[in-house]
mmCIF file of the N, C-alpha and C atoms, coordinates in Angstrom:
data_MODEL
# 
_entry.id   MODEL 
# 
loop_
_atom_site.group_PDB 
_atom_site.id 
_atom_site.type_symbol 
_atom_site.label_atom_id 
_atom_site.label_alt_id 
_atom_site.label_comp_id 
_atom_site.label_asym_id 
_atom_site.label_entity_id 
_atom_site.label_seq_id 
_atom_site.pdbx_PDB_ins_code 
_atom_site.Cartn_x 
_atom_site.Cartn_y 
_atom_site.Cartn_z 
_atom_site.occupancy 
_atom_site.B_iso_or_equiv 
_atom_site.pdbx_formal_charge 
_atom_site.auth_seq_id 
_atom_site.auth_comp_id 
_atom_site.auth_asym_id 
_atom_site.auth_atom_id 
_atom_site.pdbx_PDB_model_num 
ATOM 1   N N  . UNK A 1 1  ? 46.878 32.104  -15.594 1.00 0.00 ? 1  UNK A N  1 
ATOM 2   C CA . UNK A 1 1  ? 46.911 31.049  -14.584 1.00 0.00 ? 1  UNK A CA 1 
ATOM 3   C C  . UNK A 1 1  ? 46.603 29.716  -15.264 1.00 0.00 ? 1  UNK A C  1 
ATOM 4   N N  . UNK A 1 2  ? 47.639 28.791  -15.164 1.00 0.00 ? 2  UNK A N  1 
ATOM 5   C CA . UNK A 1 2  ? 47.047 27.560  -15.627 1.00 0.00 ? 2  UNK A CA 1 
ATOM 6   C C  . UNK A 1 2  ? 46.558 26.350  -14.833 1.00 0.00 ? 2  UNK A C  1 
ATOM 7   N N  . UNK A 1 3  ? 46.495 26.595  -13.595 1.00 0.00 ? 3  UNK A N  1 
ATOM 8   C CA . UNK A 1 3  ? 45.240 25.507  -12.517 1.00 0.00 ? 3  UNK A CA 1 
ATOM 9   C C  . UNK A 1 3  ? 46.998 24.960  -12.003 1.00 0.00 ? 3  UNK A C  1 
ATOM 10  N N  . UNK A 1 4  ? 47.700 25.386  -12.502 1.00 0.00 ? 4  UNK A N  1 
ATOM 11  C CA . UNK A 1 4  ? 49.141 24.593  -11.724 1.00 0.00 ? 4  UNK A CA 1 
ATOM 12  C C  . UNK A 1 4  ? 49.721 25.495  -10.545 1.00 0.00 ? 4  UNK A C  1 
ATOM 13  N N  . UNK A 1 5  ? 49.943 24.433  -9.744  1.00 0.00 ? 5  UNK A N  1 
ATOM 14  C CA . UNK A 1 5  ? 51.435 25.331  -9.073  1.00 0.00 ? 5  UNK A CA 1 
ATOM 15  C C  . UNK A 1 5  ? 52.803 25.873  -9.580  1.00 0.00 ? 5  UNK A C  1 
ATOM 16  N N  . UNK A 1 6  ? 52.805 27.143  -9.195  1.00 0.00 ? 6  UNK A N  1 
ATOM 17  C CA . UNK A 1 6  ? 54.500 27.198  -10.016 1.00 0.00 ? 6  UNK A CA 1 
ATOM 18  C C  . UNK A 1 6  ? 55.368 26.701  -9.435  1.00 0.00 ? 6  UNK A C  1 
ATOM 19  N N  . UNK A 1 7  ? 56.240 25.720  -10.299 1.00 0.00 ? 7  UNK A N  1 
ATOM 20  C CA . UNK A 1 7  ? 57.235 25.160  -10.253 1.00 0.00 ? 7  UNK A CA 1 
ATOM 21  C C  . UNK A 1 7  ? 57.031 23.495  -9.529  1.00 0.00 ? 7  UNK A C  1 
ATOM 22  N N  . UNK A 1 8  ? 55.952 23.082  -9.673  1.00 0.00 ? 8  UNK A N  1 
ATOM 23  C CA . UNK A 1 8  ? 55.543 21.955  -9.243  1.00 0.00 ? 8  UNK A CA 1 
ATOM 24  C C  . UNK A 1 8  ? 55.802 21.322  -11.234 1.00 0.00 ? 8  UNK A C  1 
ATOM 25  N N  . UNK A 1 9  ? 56.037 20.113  -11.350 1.00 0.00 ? 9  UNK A N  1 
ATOM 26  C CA . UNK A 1 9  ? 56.189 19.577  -12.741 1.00 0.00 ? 9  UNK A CA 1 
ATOM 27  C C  . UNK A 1 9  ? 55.228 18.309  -12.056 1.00 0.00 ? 9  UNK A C  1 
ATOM 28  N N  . UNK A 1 10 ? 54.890 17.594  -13.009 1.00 0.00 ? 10 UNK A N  1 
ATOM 29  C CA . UNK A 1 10 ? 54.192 16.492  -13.078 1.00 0.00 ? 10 UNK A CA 1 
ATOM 30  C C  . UNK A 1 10 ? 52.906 16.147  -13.520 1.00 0.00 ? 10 UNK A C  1 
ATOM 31  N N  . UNK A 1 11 ? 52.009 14.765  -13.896 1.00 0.00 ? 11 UNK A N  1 
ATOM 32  C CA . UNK A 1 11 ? 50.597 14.941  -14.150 1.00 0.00 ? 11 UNK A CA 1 
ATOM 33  C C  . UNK A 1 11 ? 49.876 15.143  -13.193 1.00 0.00 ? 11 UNK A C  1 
ATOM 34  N N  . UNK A 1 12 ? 48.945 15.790  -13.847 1.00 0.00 ? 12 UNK A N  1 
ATOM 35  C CA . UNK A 1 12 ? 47.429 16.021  -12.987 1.00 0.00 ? 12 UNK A CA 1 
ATOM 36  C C  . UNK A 1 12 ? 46.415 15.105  -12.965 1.00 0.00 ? 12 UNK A C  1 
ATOM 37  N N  . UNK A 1 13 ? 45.999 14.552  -11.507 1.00 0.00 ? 13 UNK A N  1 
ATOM 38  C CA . UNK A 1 13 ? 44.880 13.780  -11.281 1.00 0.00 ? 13 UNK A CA 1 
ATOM 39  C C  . UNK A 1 13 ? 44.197 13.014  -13.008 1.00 0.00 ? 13 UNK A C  1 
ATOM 40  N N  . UNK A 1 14 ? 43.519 14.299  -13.790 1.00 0.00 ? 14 UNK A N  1 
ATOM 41  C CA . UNK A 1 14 ? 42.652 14.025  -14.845 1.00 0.00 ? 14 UNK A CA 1 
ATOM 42  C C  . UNK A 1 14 ? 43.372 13.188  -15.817 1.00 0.00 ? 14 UNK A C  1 
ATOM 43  N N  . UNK A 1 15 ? 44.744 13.636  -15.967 1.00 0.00 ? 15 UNK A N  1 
ATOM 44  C CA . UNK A 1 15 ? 46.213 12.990  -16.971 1.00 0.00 ? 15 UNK A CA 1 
ATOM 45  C C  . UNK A 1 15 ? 45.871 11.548  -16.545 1.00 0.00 ? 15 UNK A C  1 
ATOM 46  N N  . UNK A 1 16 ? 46.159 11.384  -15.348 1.00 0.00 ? 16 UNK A N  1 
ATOM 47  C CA . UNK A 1 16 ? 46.684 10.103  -14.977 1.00 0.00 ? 16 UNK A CA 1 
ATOM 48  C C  . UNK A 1 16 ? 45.426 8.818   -14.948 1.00 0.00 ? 16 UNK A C  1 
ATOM 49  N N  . UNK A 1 17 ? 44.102 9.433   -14.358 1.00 0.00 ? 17 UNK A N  1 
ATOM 50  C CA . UNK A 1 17 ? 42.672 8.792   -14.928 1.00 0.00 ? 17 UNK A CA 1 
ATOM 51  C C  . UNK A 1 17 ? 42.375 8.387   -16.317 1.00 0.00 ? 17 UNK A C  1 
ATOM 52  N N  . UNK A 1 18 ? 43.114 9.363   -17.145 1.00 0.00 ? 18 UNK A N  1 
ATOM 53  C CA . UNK A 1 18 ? 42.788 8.981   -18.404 1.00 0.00 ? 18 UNK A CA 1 
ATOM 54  C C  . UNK A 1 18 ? 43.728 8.037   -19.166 1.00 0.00 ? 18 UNK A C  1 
ATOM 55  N N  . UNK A 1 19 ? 45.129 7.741   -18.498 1.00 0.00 ? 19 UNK A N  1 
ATOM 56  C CA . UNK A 1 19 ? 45.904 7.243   -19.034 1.00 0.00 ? 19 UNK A CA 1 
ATOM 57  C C  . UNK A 1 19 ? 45.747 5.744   -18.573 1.00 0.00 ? 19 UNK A C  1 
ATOM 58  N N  . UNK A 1 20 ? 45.080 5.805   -17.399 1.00 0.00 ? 20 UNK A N  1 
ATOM 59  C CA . UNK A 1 20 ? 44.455 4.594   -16.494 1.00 0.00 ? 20 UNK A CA 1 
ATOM 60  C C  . UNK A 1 20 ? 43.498 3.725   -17.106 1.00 0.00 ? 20 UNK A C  1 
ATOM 61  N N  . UNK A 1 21 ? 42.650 4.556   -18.036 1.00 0.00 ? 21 UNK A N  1 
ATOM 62  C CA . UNK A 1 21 ? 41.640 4.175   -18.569 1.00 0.00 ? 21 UNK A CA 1 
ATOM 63  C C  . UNK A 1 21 ? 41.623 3.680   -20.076 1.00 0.00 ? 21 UNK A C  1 
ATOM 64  N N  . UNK A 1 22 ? 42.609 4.526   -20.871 1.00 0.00 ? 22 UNK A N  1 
ATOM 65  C CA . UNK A 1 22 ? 43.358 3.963   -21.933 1.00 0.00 ? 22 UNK A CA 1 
ATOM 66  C C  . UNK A 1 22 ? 43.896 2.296   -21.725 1.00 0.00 ? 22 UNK A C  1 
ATOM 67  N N  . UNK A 1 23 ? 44.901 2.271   -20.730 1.00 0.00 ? 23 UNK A N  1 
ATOM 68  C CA . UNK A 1 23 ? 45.167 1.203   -20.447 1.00 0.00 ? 23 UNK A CA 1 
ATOM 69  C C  . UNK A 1 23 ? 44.769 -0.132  -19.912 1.00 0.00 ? 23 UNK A C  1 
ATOM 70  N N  . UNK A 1 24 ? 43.402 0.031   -19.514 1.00 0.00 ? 24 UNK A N  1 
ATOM 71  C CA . UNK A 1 24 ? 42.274 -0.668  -19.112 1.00 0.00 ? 24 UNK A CA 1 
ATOM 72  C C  . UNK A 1 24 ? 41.777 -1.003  -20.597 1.00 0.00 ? 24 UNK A C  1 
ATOM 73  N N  . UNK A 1 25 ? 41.429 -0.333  -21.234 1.00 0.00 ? 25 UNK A N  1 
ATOM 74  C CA . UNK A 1 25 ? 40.683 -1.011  -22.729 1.00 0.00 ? 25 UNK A CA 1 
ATOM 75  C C  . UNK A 1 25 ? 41.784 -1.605  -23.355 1.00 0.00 ? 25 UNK A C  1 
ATOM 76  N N  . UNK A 1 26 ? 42.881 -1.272  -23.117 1.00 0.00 ? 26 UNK A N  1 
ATOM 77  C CA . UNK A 1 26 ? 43.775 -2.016  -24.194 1.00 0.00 ? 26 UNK A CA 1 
ATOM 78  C C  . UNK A 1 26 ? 44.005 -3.114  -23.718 1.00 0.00 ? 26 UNK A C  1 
ATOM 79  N N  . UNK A 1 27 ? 44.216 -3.406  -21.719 1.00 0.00 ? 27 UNK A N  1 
ATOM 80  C CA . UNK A 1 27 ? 43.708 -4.665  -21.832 1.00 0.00 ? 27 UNK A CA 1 
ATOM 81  C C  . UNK A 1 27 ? 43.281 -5.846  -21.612 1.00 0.00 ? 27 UNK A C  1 
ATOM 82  N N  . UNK A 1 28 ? 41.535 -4.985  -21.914 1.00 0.00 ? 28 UNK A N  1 
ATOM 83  C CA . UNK A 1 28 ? 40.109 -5.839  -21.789 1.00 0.00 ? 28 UNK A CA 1 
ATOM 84  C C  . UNK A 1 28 ? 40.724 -5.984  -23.175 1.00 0.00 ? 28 UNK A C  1 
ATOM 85  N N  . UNK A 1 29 ? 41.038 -5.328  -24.483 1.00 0.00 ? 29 UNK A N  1 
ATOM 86  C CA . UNK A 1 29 ? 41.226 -5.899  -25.954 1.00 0.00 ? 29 UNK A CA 1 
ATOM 87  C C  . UNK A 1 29 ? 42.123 -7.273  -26.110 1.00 0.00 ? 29 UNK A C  1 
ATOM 88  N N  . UNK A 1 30 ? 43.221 -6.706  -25.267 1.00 0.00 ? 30 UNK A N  1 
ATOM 89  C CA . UNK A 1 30 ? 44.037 -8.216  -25.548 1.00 0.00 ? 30 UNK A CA 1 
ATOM 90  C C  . UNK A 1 30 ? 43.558 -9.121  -24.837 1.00 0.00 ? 30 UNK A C  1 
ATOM 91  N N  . UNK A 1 31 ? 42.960 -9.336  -23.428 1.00 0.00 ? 31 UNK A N  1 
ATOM 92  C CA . UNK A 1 31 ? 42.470 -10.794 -23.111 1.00 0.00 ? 31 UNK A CA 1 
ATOM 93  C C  . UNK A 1 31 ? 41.268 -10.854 -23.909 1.00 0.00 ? 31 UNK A C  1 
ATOM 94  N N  . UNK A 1 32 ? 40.540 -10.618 -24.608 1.00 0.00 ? 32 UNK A N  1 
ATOM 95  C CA . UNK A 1 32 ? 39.880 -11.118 -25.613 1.00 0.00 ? 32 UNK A CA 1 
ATOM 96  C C  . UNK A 1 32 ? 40.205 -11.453 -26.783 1.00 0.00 ? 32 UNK A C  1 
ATOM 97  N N  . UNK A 1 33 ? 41.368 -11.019 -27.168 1.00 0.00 ? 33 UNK A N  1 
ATOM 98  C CA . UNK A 1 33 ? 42.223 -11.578 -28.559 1.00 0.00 ? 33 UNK A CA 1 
ATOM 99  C C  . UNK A 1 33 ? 42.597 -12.846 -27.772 1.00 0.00 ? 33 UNK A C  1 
ATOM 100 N N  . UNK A 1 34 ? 43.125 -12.934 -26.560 1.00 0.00 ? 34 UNK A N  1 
ATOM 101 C CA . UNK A 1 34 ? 43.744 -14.432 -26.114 1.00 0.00 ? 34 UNK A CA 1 
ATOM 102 C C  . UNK A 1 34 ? 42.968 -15.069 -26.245 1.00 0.00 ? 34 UNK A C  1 
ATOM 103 N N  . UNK A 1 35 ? 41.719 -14.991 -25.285 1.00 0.00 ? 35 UNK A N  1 
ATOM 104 C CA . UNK A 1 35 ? 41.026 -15.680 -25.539 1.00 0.00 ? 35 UNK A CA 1 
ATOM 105 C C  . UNK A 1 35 ? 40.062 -16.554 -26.483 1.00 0.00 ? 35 UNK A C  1 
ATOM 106 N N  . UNK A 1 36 ? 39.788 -15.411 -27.823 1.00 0.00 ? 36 UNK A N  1 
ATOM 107 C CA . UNK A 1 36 ? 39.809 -15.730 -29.174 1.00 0.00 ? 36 UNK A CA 1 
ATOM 108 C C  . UNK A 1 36 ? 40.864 -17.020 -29.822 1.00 0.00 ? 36 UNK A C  1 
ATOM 109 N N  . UNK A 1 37 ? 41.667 -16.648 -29.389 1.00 0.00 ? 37 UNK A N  1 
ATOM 110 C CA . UNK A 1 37 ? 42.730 -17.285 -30.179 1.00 0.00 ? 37 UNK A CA 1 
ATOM 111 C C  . UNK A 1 37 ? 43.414 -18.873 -29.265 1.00 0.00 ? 37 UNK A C  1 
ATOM 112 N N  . UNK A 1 38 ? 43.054 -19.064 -27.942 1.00 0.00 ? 38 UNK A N  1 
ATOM 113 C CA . UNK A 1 38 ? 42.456 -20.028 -27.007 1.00 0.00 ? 38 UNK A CA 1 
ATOM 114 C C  . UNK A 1 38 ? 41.516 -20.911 -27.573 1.00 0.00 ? 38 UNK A C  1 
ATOM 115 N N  . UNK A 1 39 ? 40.289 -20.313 -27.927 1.00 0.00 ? 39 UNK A N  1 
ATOM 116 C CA . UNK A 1 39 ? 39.639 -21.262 -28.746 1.00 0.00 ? 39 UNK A CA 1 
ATOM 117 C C  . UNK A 1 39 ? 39.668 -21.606 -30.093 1.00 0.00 ? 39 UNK A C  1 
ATOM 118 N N  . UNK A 1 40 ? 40.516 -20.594 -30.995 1.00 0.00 ? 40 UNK A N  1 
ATOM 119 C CA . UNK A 1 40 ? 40.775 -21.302 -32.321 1.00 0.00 ? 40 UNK A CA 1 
ATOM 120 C C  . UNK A 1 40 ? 41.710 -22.167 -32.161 1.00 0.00 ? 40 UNK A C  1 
ATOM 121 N N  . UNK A 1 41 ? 42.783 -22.318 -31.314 1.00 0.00 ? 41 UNK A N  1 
ATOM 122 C CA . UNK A 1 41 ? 43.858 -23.433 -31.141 1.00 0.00 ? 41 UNK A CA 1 
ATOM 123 C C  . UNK A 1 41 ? 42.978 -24.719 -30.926 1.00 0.00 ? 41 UNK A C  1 
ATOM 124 N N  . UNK A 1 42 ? 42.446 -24.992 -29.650 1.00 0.00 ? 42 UNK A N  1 
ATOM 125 C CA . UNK A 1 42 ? 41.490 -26.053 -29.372 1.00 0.00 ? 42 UNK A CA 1 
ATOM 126 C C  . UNK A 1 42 ? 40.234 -26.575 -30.668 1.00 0.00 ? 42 UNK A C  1 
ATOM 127 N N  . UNK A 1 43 ? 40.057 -25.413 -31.744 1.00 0.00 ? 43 UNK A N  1 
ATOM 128 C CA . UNK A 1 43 ? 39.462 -26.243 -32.789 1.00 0.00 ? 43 UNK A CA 1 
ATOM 129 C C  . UNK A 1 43 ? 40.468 -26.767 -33.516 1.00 0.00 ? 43 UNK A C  1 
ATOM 130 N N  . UNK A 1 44 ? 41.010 -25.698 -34.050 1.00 0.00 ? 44 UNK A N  1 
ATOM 131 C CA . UNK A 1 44 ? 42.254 -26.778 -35.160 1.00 0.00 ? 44 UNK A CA 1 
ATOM 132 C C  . UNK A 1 44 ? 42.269 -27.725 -34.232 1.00 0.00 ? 44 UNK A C  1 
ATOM 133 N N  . UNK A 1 45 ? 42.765 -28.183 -32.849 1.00 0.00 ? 45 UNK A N  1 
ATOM 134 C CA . UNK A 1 45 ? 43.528 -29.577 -32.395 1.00 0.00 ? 45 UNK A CA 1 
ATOM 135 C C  . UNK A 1 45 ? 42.346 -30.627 -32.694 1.00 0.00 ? 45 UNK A C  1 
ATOM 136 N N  . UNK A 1 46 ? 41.011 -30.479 -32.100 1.00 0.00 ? 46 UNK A N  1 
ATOM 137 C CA . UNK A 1 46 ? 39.837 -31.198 -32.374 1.00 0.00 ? 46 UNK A CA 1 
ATOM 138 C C  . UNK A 1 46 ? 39.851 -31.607 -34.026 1.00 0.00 ? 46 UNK A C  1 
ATOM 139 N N  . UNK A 1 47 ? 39.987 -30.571 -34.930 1.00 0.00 ? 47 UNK A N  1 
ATOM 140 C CA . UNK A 1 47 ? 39.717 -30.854 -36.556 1.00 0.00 ? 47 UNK A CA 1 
ATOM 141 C C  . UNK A 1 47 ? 40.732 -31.958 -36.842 1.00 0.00 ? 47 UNK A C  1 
ATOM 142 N N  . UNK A 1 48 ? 42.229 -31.562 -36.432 1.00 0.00 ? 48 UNK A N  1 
ATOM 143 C CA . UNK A 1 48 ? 43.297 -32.259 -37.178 1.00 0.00 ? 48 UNK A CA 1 
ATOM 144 C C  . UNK A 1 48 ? 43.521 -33.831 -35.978 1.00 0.00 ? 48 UNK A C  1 
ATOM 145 N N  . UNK A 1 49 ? 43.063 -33.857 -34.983 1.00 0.00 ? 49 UNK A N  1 
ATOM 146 C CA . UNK A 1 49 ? 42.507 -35.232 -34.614 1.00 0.00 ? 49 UNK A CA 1 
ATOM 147 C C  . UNK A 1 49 ? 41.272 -35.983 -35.509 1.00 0.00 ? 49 UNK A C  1 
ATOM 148 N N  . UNK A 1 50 ? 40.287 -35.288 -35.651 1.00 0.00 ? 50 UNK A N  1 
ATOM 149 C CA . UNK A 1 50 ? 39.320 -35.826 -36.279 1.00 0.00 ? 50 UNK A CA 1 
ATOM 150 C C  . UNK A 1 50 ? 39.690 -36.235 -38.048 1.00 0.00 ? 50 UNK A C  1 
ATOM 151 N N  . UNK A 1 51 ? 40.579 -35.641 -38.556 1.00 0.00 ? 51 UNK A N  1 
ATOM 152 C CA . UNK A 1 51 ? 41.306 -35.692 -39.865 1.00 0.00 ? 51 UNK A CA 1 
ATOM 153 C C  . UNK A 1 51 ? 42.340 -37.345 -39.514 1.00 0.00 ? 51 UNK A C  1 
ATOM 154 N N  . UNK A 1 52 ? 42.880 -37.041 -38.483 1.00 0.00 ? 52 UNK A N  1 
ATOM 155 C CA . UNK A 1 52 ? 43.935 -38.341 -38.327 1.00 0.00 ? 52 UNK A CA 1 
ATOM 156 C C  . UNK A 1 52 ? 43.070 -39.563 -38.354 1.00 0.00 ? 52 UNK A C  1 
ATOM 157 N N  . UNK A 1 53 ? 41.691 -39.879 -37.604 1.00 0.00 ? 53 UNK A N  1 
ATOM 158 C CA . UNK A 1 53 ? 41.068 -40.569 -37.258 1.00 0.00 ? 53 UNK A CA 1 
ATOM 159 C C  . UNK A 1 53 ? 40.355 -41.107 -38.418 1.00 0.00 ? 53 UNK A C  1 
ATOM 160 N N  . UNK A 1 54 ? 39.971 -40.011 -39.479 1.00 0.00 ? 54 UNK A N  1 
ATOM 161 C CA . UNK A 1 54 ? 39.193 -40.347 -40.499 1.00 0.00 ? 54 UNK A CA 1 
ATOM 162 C C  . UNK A 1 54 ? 40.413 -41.099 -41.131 1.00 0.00 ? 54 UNK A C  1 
ATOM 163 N N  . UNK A 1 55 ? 41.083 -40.436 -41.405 1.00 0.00 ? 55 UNK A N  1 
ATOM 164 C CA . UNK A 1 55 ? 42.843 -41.464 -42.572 1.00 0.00 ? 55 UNK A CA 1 
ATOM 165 C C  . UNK A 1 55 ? 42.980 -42.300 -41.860 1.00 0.00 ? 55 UNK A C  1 
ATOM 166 N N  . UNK A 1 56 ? 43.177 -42.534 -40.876 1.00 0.00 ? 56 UNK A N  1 
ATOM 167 C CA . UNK A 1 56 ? 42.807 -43.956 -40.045 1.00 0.00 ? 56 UNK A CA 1 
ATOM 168 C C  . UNK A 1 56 ? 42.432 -44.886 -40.651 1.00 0.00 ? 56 UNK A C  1 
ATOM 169 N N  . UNK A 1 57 ? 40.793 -44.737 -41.003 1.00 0.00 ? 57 UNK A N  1 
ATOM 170 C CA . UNK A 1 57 ? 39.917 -45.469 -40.965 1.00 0.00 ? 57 UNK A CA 1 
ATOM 171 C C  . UNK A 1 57 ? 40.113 -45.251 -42.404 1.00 0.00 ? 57 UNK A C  1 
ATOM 172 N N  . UNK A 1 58 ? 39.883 -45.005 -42.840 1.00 0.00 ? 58 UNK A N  1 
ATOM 173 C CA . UNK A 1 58 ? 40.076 -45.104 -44.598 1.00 0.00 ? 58 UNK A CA 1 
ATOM 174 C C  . UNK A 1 58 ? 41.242 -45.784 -45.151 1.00 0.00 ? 58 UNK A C  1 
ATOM 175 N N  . UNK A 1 59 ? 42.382 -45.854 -44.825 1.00 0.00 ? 59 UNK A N  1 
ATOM 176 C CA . UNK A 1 59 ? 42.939 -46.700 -45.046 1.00 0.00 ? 59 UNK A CA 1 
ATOM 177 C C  . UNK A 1 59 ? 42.873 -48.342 -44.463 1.00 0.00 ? 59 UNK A C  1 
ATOM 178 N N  . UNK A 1 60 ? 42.049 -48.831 -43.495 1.00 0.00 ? 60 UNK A N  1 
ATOM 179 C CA . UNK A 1 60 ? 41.808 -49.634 -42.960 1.00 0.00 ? 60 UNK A CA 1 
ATOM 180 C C  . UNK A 1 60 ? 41.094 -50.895 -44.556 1.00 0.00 ? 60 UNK A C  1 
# 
């Protein structure tokens, strides 16, 4: 006996929780890579303003 009906095909409750849950961490992972990568954009833009500003002024 394998806990199935015969001739019923498809996942079981536990299959489908776990595949639910897989897919939940993968993604809590990627909005934290976005978000990671959200704030490295906004530094480079801050650095390479602050770079323009300094050549700015140095050539002044």
């Amino acid at each position: 006996m394998t806990g199935r009906f015969p001739g019923r095909e498809g996942f079981s409750l536990l299959e489908v929780m776990v595949a639910v849950a897989v897919l939940a961490v993968a993604l809590v992972a990627l909005l934290q890579a976005q978000g990671r990568s959200l704030r490295i954009s906004s530094d480079i833009q801050l650095k390479s303003q602050a770079v323009l500003l300094a050549r700015e002024r140095m050539t002044q």
